[in-house]
C-alpha positions as CSV (number, residue, x, y, z in Angstrom):
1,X,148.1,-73.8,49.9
2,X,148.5,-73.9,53.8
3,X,145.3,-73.7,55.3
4,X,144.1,-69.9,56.6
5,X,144.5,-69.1,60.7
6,X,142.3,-66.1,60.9
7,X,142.9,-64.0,63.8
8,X,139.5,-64.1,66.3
9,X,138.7,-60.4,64.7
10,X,137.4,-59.9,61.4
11,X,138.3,-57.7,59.2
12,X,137.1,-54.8,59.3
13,X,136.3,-52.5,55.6
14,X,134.6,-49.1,54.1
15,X,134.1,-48.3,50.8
16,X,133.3,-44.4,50.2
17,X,132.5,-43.3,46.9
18,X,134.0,-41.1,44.3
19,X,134.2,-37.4,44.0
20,X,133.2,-35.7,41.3
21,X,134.7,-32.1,41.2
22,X,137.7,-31.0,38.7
23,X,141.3,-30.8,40.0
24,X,142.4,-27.3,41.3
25,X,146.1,-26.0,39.9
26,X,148.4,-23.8,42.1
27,X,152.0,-23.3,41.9
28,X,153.5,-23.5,45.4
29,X,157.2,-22.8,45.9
30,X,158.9,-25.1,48.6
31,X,162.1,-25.2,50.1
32,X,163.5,-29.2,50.7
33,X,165.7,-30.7,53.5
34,X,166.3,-34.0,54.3
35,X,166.5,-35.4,57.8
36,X,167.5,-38.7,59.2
37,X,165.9,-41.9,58.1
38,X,163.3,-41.0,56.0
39,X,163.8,-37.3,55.5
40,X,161.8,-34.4,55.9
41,X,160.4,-31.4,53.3
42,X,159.2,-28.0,53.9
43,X,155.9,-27.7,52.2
44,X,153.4,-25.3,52.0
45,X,150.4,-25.8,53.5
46,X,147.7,-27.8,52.3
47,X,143.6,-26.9,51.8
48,X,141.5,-28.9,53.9
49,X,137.7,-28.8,52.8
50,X,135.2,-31.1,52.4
51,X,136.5,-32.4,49.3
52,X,140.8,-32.6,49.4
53,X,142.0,-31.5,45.8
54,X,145.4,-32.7,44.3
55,X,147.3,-29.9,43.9
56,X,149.6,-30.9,40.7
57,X,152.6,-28.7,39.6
58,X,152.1,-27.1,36.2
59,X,152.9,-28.8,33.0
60,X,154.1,-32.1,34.4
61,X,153.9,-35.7,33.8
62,X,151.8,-36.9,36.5
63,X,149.7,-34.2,36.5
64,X,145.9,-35.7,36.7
65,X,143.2,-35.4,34.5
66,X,139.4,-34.7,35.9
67,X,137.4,-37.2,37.0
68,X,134.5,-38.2,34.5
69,X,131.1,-36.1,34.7
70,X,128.7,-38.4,37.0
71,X,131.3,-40.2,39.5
72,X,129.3,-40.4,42.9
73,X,130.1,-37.9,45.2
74,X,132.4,-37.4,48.2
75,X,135.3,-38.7,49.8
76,X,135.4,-37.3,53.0
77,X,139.0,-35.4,54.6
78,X,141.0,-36.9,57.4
79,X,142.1,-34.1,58.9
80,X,145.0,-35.4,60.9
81,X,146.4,-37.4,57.9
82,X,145.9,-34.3,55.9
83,X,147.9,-32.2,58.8
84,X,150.4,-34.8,59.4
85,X,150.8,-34.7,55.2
86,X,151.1,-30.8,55.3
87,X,153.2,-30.2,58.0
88,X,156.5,-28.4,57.7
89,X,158.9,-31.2,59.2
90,X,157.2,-34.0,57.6
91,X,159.4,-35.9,54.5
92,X,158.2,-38.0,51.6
93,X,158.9,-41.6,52.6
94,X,157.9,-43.6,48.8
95,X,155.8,-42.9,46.2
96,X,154.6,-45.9,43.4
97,X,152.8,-45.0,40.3
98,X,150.8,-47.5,38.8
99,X,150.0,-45.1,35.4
100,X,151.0,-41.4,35.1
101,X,148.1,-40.8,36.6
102,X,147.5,-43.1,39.6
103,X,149.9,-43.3,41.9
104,X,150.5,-43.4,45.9
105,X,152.9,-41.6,47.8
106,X,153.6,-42.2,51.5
107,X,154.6,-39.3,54.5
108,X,156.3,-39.1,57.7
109,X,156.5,-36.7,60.4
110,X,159.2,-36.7,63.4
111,X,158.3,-36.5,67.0
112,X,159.9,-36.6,70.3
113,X,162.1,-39.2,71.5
114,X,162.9,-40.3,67.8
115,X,159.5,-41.9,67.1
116,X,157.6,-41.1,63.7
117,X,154.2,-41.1,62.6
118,X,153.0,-41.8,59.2
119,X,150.2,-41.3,56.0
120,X,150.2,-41.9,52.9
121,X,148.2,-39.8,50.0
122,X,146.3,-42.1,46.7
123,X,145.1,-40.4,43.6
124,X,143.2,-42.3,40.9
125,X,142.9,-40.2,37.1
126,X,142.7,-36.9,39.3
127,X,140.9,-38.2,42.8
128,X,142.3,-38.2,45.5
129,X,142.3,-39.8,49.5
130,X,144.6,-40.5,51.9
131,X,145.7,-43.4,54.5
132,X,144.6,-42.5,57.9
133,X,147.8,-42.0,60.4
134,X,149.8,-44.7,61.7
135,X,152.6,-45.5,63.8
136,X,154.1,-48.2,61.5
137,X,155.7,-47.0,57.8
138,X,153.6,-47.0,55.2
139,X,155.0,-48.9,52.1
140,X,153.4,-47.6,48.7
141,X,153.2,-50.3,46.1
142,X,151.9,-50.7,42.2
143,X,149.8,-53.2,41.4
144,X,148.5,-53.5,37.9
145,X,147.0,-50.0,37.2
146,X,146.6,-49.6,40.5
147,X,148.4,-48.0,42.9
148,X,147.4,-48.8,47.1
149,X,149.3,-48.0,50.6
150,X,149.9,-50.5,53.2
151,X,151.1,-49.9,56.8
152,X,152.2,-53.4,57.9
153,X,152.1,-55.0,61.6
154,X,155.9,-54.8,63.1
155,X,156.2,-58.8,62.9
156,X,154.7,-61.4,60.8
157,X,154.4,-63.1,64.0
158,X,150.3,-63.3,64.7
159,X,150.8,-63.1,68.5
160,X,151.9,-59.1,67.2
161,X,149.6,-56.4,68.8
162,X,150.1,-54.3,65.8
163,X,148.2,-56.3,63.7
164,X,145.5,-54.6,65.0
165,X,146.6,-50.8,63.6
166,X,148.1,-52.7,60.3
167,X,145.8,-51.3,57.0
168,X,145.6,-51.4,53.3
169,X,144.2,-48.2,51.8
170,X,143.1,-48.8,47.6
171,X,141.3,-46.5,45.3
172,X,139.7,-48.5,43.0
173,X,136.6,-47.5,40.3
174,X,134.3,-48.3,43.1
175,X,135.7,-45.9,45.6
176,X,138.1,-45.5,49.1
177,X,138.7,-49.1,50.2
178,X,140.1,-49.3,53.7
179,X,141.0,-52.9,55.2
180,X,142.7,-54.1,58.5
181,X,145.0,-56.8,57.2
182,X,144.4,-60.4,58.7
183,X,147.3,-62.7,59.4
184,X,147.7,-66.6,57.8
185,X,150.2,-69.2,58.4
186,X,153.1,-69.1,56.4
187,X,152.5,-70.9,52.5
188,X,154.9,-72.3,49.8
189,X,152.4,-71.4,47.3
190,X,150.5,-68.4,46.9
191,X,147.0,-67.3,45.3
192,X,147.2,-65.9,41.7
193,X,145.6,-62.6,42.5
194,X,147.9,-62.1,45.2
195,X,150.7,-59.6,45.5
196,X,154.4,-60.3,46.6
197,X,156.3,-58.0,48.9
198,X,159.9,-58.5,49.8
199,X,160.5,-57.3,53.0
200,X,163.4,-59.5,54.2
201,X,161.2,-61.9,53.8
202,X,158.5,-62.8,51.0
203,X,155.1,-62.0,51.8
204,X,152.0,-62.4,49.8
205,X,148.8,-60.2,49.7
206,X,145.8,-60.9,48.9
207,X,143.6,-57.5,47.9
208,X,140.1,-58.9,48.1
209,X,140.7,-60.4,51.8
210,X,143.1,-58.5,53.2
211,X,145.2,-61.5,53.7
212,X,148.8,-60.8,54.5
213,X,151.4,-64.4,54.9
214,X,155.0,-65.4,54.4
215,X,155.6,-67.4,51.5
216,X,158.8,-70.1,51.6
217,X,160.9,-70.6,48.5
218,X,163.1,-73.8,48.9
219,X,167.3,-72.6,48.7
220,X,166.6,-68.8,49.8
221,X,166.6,-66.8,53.8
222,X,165.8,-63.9,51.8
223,X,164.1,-62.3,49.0
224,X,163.9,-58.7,47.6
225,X,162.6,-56.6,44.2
226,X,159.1,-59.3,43.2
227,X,158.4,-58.5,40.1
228,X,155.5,-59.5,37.9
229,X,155.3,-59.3,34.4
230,X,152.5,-59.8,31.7
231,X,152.9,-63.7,31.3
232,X,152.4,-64.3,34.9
233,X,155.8,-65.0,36.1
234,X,157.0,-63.4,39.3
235,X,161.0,-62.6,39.5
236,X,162.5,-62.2,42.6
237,X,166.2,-61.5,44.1
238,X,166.7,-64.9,46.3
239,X,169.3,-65.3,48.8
240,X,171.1,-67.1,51.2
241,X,172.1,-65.6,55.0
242,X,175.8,-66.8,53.9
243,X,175.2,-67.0,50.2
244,X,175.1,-65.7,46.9
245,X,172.0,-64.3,45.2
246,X,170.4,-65.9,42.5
247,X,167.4,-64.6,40.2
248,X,164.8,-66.8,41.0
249,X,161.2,-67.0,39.1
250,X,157.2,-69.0,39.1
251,X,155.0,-69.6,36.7
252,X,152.8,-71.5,38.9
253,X,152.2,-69.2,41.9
254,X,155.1,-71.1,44.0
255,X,154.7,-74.5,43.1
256,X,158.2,-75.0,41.0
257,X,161.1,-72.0,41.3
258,X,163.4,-71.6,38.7
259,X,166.4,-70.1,39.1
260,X,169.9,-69.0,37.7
261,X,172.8,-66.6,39.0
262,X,173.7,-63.2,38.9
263,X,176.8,-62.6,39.1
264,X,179.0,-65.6,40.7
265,X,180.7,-64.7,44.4
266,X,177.9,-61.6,44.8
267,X,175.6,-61.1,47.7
268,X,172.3,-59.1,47.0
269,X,171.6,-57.8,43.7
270,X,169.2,-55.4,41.9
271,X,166.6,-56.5,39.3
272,X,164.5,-54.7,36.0
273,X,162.2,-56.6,34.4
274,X,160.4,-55.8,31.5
275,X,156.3,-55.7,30.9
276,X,156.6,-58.6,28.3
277,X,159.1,-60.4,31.1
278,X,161.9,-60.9,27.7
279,X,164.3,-58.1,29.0
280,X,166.1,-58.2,32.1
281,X,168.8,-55.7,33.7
282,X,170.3,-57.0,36.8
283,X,173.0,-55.5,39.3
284,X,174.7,-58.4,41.1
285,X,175.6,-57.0,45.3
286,X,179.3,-56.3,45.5
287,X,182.0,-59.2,46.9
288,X,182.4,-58.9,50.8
289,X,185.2,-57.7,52.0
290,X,186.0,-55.7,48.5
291,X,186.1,-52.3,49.0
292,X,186.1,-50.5,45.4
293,X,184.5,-53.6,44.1
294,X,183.6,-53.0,40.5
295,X,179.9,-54.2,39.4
296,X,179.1,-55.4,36.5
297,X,175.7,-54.0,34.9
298,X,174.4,-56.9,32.8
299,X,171.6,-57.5,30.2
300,X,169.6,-60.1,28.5
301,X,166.7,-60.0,26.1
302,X,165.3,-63.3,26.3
303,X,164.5,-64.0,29.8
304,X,167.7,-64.7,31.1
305,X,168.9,-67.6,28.8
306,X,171.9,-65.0,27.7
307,X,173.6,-62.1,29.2
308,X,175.5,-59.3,28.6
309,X,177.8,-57.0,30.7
310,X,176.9,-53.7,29.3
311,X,179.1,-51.7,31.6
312,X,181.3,-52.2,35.2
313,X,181.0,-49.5,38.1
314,X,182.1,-49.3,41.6
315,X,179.4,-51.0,43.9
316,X,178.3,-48.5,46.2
317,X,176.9,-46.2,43.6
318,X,175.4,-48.2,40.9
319,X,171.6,-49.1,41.2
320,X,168.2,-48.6,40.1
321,X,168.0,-51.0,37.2
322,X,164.9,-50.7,35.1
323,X,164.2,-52.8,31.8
324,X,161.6,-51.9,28.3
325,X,160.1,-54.5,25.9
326,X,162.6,-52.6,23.0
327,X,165.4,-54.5,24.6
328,X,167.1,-51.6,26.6
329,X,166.9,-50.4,30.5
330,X,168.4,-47.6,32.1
331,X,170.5,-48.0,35.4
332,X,171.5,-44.7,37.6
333,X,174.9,-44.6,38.3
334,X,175.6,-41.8,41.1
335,X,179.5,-41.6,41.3
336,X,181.6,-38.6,40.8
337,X,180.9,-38.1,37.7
338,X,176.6,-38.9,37.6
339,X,175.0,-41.0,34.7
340,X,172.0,-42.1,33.3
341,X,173.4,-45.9,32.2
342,X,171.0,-47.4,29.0
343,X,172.0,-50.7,28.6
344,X,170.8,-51.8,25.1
345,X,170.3,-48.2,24.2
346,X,174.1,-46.5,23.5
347,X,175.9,-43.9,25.3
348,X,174.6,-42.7,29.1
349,X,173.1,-39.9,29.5
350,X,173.0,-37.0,32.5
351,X,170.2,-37.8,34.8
352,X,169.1,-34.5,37.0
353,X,171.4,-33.8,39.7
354,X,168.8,-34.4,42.5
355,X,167.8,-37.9,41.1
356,X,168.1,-40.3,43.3
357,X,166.8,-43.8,42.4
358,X,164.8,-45.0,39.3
359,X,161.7,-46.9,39.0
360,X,159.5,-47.8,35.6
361,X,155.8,-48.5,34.7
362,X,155.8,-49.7,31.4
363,X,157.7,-46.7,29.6
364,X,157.0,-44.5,32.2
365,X,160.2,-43.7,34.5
366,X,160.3,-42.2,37.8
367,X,162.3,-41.5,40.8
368,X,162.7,-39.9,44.5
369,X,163.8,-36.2,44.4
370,X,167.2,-36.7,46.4
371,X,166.8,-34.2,49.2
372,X,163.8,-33.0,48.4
373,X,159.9,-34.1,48.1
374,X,159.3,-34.4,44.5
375,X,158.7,-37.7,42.4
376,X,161.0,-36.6,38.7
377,X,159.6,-38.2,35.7
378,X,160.2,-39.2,32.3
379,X,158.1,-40.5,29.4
380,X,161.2,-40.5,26.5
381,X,163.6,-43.0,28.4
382,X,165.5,-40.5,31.0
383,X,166.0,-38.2,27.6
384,X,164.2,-35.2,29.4
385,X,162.5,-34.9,33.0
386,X,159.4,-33.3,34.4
387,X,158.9,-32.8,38.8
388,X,156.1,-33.6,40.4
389,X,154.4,-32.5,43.9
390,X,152.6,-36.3,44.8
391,X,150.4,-35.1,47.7
């Protein structure tokens, strides 16, 4: 691996402890509208104390469980993240669960002369903190059992004066972990408790440290959807800036890619992988130039060696693959007529009418509220659906 450039500043960290006070219940009624870019929610408004309770929506999956007798006491509130969180016009941006009950969600709020500020809310098996305001987005991510928000400098340049308002927020056993993030020279390899983010480019970063850097993988401009499963290996979506994308994968943090195609002729793509890493649903990008391109929807369960096309939909409306270790996925296809796609599994099913994109811990399925500020969720496989308030 490339040698660290640190920035002159160091980074800068605070660890507050746990509290220790049961979650509170309330059922809140709230009107939804989405605005431009990220959207925006009417929400009711939100009790600021000296501890900040989750406020979960009854009989739910998501809904958090206390906190064990004898965690350490207080986080304490940040009032403007908790005002920005709780105001009327602000929308949720993301949310990432890393278990049904830890999970991350981020915020935004529009201001004058279409500039935003941002938050972002963690909760960890029913407590609960949030990312102090920012003027960069917040991007909520899952990693392992554990969920964390990161508000990212504008470039990966490290001449970029945002560095210096860029922060990861985690909320780990120990307690509320706040780091600035600290640029390092672009790598071709990456450390093995690092985290890949595809962001255009690939990034990789590194929890203890802080460390954010690009990471270079020979034959691609551009990489989306890293995936890691329980072997090791990370998947990626690789492309070329006039190319088509492949599936690319390491199992040696970078060292040696492997990689095979999609979907011949196709730009972009969408990618599910499973825990054990043996099932794979993939979308390939429609053909430029197509309109009313059909897309295949295509599955293999032994780590790509074989594949299947499961079913063919037009491109624009076909996405949000996720794969299971049983061998089956689900992909959410939001055409005229709506469906809940299970490769692997049989006939498609209805998804709610305000779903509007799928994600998957394990067996545990989730997805935006489509003009609204709800995560919907699912613990049977998309067969029934619960809502969920994640702030």
């Amino acid at each position: 691996m490339s040698e660290l450039k640190e920035l002159s500043w160091e980074v800068q960290e605070s660890v507050q402890p746990l509290p220790f006070e049961a979650l509170e219940r309330r059922g809140v009624r709230r009107r939804h509208r989405r605005q431009a870019l990220t959207g925006a929610g009417v929400v009711a408004a939100v009790t600021i104390g000296v501890l900040a309770s989750v406020l979960p929506l009854g009989n739910v999956t998501g809904t958090e469980k206390p906190p064990a007798a004898g965690t350490p006491a207080s986080i304490p509130v940040d009032q403007a993240a908790e005002k920005l969180i709780g105001d009327k016009k602000s929308g949720m941006a993301g949310v990432a669960f890393a278990t049904p009950t830890r999970w991350a969600s981020a915020w935004t709020s529009p201001h004058p002369g279409n500039t935003w500020n941002y938050a972002a809310v963690l909760s960890r098996d029913g407590v609960r903190t949030t990312a102090p305001v920012r003027k960069n987005q917040y991007v909520v991510l899952q990693t392992g059992h554990e969920a964390l928000a990161l508000s990212m400098p504008t470039s990966m340049k490290g001449s970029d004066p945002t560095w210096a308002q860029s922060v990861m927020v985690r909320l780990t056993d120990q307690g509320r972990v706040e780091k600035r993030l600290r640029w390092a020279a672009p790598t071709s390899e990456f450390a093995d408790g690092d985290v890949l983010l595809a962001y255009g480019t690939l990034r990789a970063l590194n929890l203890e440290t802080g460390t954010l850097r690009e990471v270079k993988v020979p034959g691609i401009d551009n990489a989306y959807e890293p995936q890691r499963d329980s072997t090791g290996r990370w998947w990626l979506v690789g492309a070329r800036n006039s190319g088509v994308s492949n599936i690319y994968w390491t199992d040696d943090r970078g060292k040696t890619w492997g990689h095979s195609v999609i979907s011949p002729g196709r730009r972009g793509g969408q990618l599910g992988v499973s825990p054990d890493g043996r099932t794979i649903v993939a979308i390939p990008g429609g053909k430029p130039g197509t309109p009313g391109d059909l897309v295949p929807l295509r599955l293999s369960t032994d780590r790509g060696e074989h594949w299947t096309t499961v079913a063919t939909r037009d491109a624009p409306y076909l996405s949000s693959p996720v794969a299971f270790d049983n061998g089956t996925g689900l992909a959410l296809y939001q055409g005229k007529q709506r469906e809940l796609l299970r490769p692997g599994a049989g006939t498609p099913l209805t998804p709610p009418a305000d779903l509007g994109q799928l994600n998957a811990v394990g067996e545990f399925v989730y997805g935006l509220q489509y003009n609204g500020d709800h995560a919907i969720t699912s613990t049977d496989h998309g067969k029934t659906w619960k809502y969920f308030d994640p702030r």
